[in-house]
VOMARRO-260436 format. One record per residue: x, y, z of N, C-alpha, C, CB in turn; residue in one letter. Coordinates in Angstrom, 1 decimal. Glycine has a CB too. Layout:
VOMARRO-260436
   n_east   n_north     n_up   ca_east   ca_north    ca_up   c_east   c_north     c_up   cb_east   cb_north    cb_up   res
        X         Y        Z         X          Y        Z        X         Y        Z         X          Y        Z     A
...
END
This chain:
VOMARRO-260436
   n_east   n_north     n_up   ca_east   ca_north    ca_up   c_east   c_north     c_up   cb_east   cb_north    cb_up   res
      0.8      -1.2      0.0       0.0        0.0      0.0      0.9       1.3      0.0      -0.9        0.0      1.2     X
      2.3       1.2      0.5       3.1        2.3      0.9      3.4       2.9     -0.4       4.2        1.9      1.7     X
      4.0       1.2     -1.1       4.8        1.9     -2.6      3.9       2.6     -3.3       5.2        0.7     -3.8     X
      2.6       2.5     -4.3       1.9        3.5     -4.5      2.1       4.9     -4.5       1.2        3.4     -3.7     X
      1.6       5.1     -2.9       1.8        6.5     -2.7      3.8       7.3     -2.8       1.1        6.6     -0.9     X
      4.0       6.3     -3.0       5.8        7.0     -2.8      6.0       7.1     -4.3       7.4        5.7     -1.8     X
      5.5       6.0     -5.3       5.5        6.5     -6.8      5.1       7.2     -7.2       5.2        6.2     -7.6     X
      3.9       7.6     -6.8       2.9        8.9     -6.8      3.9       9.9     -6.3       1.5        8.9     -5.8     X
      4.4      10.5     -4.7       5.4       11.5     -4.5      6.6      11.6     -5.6       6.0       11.1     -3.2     X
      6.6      10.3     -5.9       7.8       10.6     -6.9      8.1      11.5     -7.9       7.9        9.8     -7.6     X
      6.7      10.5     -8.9       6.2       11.5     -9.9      5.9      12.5     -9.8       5.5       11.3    -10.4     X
      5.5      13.1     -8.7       4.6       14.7     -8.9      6.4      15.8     -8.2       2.2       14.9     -7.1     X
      7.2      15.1     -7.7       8.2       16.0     -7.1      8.9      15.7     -8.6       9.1       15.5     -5.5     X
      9.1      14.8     -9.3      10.3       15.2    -11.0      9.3      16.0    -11.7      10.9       13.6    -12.4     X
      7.7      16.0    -11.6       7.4       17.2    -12.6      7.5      18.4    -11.8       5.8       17.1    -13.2     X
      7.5      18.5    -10.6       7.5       19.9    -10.0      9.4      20.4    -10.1       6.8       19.8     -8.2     X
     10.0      19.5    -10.2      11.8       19.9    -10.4     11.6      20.6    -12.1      13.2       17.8    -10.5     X
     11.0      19.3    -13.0      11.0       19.2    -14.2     10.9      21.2    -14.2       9.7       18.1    -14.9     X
      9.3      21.6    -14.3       8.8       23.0    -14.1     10.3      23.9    -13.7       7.5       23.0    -12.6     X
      9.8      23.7    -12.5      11.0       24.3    -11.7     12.2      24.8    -12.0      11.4       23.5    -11.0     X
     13.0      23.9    -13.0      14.3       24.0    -13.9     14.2      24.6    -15.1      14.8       23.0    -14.3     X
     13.1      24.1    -15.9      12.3       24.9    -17.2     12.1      26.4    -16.9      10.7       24.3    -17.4     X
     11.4      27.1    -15.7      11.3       28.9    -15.2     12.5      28.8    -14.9      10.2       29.6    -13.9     X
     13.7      28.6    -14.7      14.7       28.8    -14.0     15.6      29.4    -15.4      15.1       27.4    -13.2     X
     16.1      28.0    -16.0      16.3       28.4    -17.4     15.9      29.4    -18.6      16.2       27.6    -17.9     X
     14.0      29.6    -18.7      14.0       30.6    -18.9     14.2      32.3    -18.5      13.4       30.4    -19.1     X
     14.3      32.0    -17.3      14.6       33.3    -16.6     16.0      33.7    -17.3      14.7       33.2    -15.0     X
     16.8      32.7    -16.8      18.6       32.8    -17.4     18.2      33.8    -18.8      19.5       30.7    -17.9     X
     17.5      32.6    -19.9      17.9       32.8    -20.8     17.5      34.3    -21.5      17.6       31.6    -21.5     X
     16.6      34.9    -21.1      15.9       36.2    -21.0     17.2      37.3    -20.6      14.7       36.0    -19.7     X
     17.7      36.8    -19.4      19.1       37.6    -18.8     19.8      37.9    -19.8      20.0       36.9    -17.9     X
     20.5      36.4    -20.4      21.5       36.3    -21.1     21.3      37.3    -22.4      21.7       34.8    -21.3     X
     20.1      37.0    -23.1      19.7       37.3    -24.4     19.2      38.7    -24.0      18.6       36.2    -25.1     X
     19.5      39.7    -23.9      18.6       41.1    -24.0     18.9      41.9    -24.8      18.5       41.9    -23.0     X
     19.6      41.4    -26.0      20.0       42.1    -27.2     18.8      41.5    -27.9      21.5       41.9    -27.7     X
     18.4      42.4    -29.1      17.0       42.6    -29.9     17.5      41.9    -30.8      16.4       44.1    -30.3     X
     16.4      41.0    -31.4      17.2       40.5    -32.9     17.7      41.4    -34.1      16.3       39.6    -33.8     X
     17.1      42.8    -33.6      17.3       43.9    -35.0     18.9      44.4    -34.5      15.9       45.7    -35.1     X
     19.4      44.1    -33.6      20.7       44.3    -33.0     21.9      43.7    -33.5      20.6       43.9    -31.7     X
     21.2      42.0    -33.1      22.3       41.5    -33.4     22.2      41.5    -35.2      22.4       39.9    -32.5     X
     20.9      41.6    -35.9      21.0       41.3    -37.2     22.1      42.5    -37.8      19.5       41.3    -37.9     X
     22.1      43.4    -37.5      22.9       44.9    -37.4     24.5      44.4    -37.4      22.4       45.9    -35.5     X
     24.6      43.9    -36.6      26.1       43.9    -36.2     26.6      42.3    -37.2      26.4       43.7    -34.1     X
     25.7      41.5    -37.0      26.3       40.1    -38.3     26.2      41.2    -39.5      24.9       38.2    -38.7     X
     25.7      41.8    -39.8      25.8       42.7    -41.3     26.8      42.7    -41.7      25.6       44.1    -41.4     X
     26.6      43.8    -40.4      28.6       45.0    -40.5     29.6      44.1    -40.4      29.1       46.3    -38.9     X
     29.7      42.9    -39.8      30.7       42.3    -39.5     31.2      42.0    -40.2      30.7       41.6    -39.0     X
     30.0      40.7    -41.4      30.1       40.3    -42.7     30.4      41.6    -43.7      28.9       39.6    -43.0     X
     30.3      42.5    -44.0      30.6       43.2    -44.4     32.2      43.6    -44.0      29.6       43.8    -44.2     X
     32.6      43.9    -43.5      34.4       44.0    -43.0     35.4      42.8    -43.4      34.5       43.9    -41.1     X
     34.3      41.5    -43.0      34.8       40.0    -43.2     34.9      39.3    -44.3      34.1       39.3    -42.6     X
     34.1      39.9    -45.3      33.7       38.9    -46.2     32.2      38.6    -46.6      34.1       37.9    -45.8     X
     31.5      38.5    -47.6      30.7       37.8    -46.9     30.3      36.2    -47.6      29.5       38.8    -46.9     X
     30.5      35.0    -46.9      30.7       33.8    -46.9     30.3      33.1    -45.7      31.8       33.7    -47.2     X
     29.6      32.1    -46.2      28.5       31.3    -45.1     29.8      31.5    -43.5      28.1       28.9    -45.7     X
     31.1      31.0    -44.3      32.1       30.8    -42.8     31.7      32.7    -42.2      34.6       30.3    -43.4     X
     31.7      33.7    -42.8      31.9       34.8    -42.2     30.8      35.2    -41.0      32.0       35.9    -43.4     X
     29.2      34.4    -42.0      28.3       34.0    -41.4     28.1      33.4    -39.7      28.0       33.2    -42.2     X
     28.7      32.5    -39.5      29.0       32.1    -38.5     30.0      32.3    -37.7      28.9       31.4    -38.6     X
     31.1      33.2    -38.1      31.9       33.7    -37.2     31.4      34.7    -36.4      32.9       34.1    -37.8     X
     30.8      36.0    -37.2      29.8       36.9    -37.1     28.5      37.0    -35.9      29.3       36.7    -38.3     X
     28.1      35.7    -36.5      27.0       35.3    -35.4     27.7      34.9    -34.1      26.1       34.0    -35.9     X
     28.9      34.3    -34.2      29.0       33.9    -33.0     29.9      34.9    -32.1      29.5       32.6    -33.1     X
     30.1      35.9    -33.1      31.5       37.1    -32.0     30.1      38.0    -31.7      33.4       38.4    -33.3     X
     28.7      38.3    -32.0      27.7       38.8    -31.1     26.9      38.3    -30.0      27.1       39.3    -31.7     X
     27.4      36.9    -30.3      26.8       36.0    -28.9     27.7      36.5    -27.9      27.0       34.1    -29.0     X
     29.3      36.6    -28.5      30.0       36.7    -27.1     30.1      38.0    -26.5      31.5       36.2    -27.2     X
     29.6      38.9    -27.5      29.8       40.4    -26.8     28.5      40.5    -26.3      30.1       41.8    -27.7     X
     27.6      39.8    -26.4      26.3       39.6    -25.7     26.6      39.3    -24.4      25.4       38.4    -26.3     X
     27.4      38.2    -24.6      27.6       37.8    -23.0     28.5      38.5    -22.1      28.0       36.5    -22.9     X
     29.4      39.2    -22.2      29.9       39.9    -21.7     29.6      41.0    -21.5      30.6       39.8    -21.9     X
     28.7      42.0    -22.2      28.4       43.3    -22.0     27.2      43.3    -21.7      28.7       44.2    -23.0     X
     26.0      43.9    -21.1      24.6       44.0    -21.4     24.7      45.4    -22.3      23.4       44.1    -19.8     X
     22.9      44.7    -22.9      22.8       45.3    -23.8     22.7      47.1    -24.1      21.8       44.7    -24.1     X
     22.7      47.5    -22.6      22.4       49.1    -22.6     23.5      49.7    -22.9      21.8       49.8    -21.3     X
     24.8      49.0    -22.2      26.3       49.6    -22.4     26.7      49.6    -23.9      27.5       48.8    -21.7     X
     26.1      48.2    -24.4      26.1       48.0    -25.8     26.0      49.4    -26.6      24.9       46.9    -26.1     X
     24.8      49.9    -26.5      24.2       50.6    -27.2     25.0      52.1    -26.7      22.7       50.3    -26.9     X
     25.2      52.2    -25.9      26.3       53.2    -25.0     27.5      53.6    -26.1      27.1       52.2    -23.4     X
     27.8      52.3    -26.2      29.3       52.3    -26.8     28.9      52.6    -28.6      30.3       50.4    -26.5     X
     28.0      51.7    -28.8      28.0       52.6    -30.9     27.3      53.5    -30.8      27.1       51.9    -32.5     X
     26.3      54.3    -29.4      26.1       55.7    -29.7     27.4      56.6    -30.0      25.2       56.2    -28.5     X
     28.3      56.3    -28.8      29.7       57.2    -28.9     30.4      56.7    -30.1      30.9       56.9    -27.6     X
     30.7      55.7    -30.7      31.2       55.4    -32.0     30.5      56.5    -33.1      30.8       53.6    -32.4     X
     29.3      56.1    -33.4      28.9       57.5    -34.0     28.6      58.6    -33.9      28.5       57.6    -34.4     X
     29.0      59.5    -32.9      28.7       60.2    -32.6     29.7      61.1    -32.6      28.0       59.8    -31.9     X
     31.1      60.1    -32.0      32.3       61.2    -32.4     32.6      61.3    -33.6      33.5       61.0    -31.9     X
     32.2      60.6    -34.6      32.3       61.1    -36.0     31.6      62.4    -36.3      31.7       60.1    -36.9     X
     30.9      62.6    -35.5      30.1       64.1    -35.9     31.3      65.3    -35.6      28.4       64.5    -34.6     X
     31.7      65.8    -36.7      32.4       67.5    -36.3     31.7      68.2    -35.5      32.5       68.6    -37.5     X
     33.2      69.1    -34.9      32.9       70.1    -34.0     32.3      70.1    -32.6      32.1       70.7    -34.5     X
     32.1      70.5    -31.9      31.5       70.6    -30.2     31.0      69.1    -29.6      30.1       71.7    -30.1     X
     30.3      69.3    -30.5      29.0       68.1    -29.9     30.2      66.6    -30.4      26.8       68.1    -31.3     X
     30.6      66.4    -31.1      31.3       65.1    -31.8     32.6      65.0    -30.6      32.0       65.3    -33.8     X
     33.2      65.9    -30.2      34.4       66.7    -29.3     34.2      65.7    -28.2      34.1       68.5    -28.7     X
     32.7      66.3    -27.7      32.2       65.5    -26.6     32.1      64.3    -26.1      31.5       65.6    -26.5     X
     31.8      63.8    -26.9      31.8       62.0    -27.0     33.2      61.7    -27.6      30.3       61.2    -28.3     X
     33.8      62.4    -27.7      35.5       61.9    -28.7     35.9      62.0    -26.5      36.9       63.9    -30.7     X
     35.8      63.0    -26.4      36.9       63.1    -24.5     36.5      63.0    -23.9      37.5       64.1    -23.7     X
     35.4      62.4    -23.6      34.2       62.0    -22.2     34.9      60.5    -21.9      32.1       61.7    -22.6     X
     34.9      60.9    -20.4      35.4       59.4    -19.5     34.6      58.5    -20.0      35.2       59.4    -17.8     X
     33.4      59.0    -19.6      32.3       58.1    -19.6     32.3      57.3    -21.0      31.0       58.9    -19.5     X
     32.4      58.3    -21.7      32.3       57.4    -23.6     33.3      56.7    -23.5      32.6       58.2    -25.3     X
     34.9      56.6    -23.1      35.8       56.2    -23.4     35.7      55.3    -22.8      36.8       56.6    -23.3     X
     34.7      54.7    -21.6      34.9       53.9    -20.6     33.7      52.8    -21.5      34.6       54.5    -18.8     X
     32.9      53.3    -22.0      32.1       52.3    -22.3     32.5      52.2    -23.9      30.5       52.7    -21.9     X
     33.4      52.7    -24.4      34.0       52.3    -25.5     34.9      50.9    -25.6      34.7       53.2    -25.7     X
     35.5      51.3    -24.1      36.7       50.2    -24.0     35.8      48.7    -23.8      37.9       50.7    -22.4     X
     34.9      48.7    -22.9      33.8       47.8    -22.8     34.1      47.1    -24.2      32.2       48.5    -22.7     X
     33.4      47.7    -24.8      32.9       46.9    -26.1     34.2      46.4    -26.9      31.8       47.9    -27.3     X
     35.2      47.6    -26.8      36.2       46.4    -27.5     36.7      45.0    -26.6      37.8       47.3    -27.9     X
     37.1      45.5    -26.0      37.4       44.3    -25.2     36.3      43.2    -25.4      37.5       44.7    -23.8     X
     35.2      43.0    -25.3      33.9       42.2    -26.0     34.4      41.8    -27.4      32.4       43.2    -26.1     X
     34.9      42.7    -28.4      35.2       42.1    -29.4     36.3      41.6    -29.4      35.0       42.7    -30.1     X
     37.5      42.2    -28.8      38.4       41.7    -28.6     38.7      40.0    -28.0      38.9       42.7    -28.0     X
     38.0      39.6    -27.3      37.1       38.3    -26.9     36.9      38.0    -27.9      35.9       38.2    -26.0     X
     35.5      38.4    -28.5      35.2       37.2    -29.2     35.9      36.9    -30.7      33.6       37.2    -29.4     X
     36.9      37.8    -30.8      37.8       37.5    -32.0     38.8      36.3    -31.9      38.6       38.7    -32.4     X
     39.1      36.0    -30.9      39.6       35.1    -30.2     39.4      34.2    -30.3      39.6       35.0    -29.5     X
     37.7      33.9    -29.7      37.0       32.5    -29.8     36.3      32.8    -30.9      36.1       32.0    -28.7     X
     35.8      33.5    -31.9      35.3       32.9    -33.0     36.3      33.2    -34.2      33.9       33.4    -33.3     X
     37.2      33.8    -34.6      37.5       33.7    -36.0     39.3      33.2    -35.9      37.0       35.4    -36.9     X
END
């Protein structure tokens, strides 16, 4: 009569783990991923575009924005190619974002992200 009920506990505690690990993982993967697909499609462009463009450039591409994914979140991300283009702008305003701590600091971010994933992907 005992076994029963302890197969029963069984089962209902691996679907409640099962659950359990499933929200867990998606939570992660939500974290991990907070770059937009119009983001990363953006940057495999440009990449391929610098690189070549060839299925291998394809997947190098894709995979050196996984890794600046993972190392940077996405707001610094965006931090850092605002200042990329922005010091291209002449005069005052371009000045600004060329000698700001702040830009330089979230500049260096992102290379170093790339600098990584050049490493491990190409």
């Amino acid at each position: 009569m005992l076994r029963p009920i302890v197969a029963v506990l069984a089962v209902f505690l691996a679907v409640l783990l099962a659950v359990l690990a499933g929200t867990t993982v998606s939570v992660r993967a939500q974290e991990i991923n907070d770059y937009p697909t119009s983001a990363r499609a953006e940057y495999v462009f440009g990449c391929m575009k610098a690189n070549g463009e060839s299925r291998q450039s394809i997947e190098q591409c894709s995979c050196s924005i996984d890794v600046v994914a993972s190392i940077i979140p996405y707001d610094r991300y965006v931090t850092a190619e605002t200042v990329l283009s922005m010091a291209q702008v002449r005069g005052n305003l371009g000045g600004q974002f060329r000698s700001s701590e702040q830009a330089a600091n979230a500049l260096n971010d992102l290379r170093r992200a790339q600098a990584e994933a050049e490493v491990r992907c190409f």
